[in-house]
C-alpha positions in Angstrom: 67.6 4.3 -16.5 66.4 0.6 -15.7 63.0 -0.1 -16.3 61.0 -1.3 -13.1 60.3 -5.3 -13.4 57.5 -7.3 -12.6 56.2 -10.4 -13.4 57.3 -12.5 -16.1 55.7 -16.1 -15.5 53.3 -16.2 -12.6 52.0 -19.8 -12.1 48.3 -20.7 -11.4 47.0 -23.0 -8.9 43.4 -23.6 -7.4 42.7 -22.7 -4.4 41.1 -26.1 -3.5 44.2 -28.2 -4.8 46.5 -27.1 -1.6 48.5 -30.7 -2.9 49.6 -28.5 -5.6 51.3 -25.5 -3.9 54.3 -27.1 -3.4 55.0 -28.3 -6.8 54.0 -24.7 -8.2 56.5 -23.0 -5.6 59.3 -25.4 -7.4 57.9 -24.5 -11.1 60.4 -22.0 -11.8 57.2 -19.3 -11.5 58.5 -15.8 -10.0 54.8 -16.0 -8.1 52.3 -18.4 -7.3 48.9 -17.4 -7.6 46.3 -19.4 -5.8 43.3 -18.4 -7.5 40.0 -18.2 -5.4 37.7 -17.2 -8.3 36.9 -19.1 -11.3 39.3 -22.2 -10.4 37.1 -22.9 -7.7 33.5 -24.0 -7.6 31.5 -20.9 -5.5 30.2 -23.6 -3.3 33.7 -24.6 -2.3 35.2 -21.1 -2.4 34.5 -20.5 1.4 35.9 -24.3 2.5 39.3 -23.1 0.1 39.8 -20.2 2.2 40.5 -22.2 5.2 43.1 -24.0 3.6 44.9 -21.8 2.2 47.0 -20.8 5.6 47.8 -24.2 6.9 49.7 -25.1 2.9 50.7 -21.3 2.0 54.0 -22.7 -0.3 58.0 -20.7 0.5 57.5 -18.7 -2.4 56.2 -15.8 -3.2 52.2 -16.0 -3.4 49.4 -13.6 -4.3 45.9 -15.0 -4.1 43.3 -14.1 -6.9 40.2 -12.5 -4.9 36.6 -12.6 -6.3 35.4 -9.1 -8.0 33.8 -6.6 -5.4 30.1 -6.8 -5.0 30.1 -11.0 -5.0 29.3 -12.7 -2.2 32.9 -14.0 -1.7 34.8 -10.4 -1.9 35.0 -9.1 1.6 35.9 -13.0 2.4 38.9 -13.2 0.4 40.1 -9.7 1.4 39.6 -10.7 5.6 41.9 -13.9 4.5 44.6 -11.9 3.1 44.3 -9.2 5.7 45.4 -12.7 8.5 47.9 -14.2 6.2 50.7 -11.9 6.2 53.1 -11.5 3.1 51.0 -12.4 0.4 49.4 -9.9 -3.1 46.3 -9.4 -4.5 44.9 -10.3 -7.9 41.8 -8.4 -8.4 39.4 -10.4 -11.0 36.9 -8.4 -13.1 38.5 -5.0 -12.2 36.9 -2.0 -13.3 36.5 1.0 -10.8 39.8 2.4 -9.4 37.7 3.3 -6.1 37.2 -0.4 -5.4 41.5 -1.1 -5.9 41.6 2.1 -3.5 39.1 0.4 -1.0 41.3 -2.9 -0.8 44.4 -0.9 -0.6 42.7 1.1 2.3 41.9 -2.4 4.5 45.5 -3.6 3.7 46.8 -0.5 4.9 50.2 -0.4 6.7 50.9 -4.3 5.3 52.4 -3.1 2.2 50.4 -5.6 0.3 50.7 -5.7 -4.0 48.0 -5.3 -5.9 47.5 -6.4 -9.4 43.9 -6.2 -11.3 43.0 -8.3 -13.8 41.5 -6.3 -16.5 38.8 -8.9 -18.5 36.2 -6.4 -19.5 35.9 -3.2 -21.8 34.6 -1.5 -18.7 38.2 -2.4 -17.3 39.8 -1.7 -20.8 38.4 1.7 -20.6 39.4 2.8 -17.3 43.1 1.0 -17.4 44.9 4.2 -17.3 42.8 5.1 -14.0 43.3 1.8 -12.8 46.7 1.8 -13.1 47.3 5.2 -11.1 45.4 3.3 -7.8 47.0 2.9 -4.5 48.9 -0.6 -4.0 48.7 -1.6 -7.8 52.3 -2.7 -8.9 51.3 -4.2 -12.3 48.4 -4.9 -14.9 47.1 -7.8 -16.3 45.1 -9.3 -18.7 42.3 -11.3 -18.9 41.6 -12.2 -22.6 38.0 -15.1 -22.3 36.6 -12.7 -20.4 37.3 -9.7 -22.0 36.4 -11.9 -25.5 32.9 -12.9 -23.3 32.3 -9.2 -22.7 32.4 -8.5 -25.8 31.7 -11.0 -28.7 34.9 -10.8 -30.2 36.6 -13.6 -32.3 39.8 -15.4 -31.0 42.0 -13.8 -33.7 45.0 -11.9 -32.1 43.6 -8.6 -34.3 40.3 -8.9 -32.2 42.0 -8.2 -29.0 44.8 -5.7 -30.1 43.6 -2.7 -28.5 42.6 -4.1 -25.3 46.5 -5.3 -24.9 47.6 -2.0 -26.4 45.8 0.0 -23.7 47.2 -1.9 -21.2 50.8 -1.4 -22.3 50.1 2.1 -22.7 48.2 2.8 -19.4 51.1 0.8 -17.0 53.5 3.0 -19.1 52.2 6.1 -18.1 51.5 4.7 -14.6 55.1 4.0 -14.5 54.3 0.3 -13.4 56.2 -2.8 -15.1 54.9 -3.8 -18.6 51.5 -5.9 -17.9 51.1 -9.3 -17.6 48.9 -11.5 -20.7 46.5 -14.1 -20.2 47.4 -17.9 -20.4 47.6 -19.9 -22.9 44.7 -22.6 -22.5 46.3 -24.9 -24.5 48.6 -25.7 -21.6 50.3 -28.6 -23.9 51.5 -27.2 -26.5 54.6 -25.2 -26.0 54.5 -23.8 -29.6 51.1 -21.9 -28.9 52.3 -20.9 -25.8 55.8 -19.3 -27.0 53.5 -18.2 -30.0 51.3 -15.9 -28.0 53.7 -15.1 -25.2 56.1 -13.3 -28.3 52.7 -11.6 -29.4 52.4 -10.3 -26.3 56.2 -9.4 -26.2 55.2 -7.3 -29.4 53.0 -5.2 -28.5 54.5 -4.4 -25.2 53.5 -6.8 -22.5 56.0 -8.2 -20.2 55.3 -11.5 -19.4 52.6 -13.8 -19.4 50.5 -15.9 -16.6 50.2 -19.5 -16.8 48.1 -22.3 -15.7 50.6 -25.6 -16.2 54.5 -26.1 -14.6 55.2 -26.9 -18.3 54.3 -23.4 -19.0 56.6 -21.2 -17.0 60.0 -22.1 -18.8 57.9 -21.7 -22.6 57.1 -18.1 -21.1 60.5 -17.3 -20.1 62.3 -18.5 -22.9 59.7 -16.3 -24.9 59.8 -13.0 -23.1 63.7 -13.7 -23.1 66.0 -11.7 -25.8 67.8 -13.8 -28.2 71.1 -14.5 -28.5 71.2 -12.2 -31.7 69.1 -9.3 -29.7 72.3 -9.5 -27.0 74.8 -9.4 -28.9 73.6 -6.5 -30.8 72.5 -4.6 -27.7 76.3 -5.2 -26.4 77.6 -4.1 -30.3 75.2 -0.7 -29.5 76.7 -0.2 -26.3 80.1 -0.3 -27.1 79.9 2.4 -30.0 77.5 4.8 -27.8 79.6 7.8 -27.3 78.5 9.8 -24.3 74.6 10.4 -26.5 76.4 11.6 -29.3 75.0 9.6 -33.0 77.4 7.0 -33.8 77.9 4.4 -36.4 77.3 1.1 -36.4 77.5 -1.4 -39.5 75.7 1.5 -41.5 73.1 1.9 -39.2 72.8 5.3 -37.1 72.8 4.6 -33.7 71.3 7.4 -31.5 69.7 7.9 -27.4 66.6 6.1 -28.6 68.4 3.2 -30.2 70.8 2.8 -27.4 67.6 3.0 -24.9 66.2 -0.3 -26.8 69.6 -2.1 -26.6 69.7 -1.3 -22.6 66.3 -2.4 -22.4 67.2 -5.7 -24.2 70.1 -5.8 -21.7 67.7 -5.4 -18.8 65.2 -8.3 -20.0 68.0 -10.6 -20.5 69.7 -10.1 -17.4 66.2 -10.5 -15.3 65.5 -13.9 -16.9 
């Protein structure tokens, strides 16, 4: 059975930049995300609103909304309620009542949601989170969840945080979760470096905050030609579920699973 897909490379863009929507639309990005929350000064936030509607790019969009109880929540949610066809990234989200609340004021619009997990609080409740009305895919928020709670950069310091993640949109049955960008939007070797980490551990793609960025990601999340190849060679000795042989190695449902899965990936990038 095919895996559901969501995200892979989801492009950034201030809210208070409208200039820049175009170009992101173009990026490659299979989303823009014009980001209302910390992109944006909290002075400004409410003059950024207004602009959105009149430079809204032809692409798909989501807007990242403020956390509930901040003075710029119920704001951001009235925008997207007017603007039509557009998703929801929820920042700082922890209680699966307040993704059920903005679902609830969205109702009959069919609108996606997709919280941004960035604290332990969040960590903690992801499997909750997950199961909410209107959430379509996870993501990660790694400064803030390091903020939270005083942890080092090391990859190791953030391991279960992204495992739970993996493990709570599994079980929700959502697409494997989005990671948090790569700050170091230059350097396309730290990029594809962390993107594959992610890959690892079970994350499906990754969001990014450059146009230089969204082809690094793909080419990251995407299976190599070796990883094809070998998923075709599993495919072509699978015998109705029945163990087969292949080059010494036992092939068997689970392996044949992976090499679909690989197939799947590859075809969606």
């Amino acid at each position: 059975m095919t895996e559901p897909r969501g995200l892979i490379a989801p492009l950034f863009v201030p809210a208070d930049r409208p200039e820049r929507f175009g170009k992101a639309a173009t990026s490659g990005a299979d989303a823009v995300i014009i980001d209302l929350e910390d992109a944006v000064a909290p002075a400004a936030r409410e003059a950024a609103r207004q602009r959105i509607a009149a430079a809204l790019p032809a692409a798909p969009v989501i807007i990242r909304v403020n956390a509930p109880g901040t003075p710029w929540h119920d704001g951001d949610i009235d925008l997207i309620r007017r603007l039509g066809a557009v998703g929801v990234m929820l920042a700082k989200a922890e209680d699966p009542a307040a993704i059920t609340a903005i679902a609830q004021r969205l109702k009959g619009s069919h609108r996606i949601i997709i919280p941004l997990i960035e604290t332990a609080l969040g960590v903690h409740r992801a499997v909750a989170i997950a199961a909410a009305a209107g959430v379509v895919q996870l993501a990660f928020g790694p400064a803030d969840f390091r903020n939270d709670i005083g942890c080092g950069e090391a990859p190791e310091a953030m391991l279960l945080a992204r495992s739970s993640l993996a493990l709570a949109s599994r079980l929700a049955g959502l697409p494997a979760p989005l990671d948090g960008p790569c700050f170091d939007f230059r350097d396309a070797e730290k990029t594809m470096q962390e993107a594959r980490h992610a890959r690892m551990l079970g994350f499906g793609g990754k969001l990014c905050i450059h146009p230089n960025q969204v082809t690094w990601v793909k080419d990251a999340f995407r299976p190599s030609a070796a990883e094809v190849a070998w998923a075709r060679k599993v495919l072509a000795v699978e015998a109705g579920g029945a163990a087969a042989n292949l080059d010494g190695t036992m092939i068997d449902a689970p392996v044949v699973a992976r090499a679909q899965r690989i197939l799947d990936i590859a075809e969606a990038l």
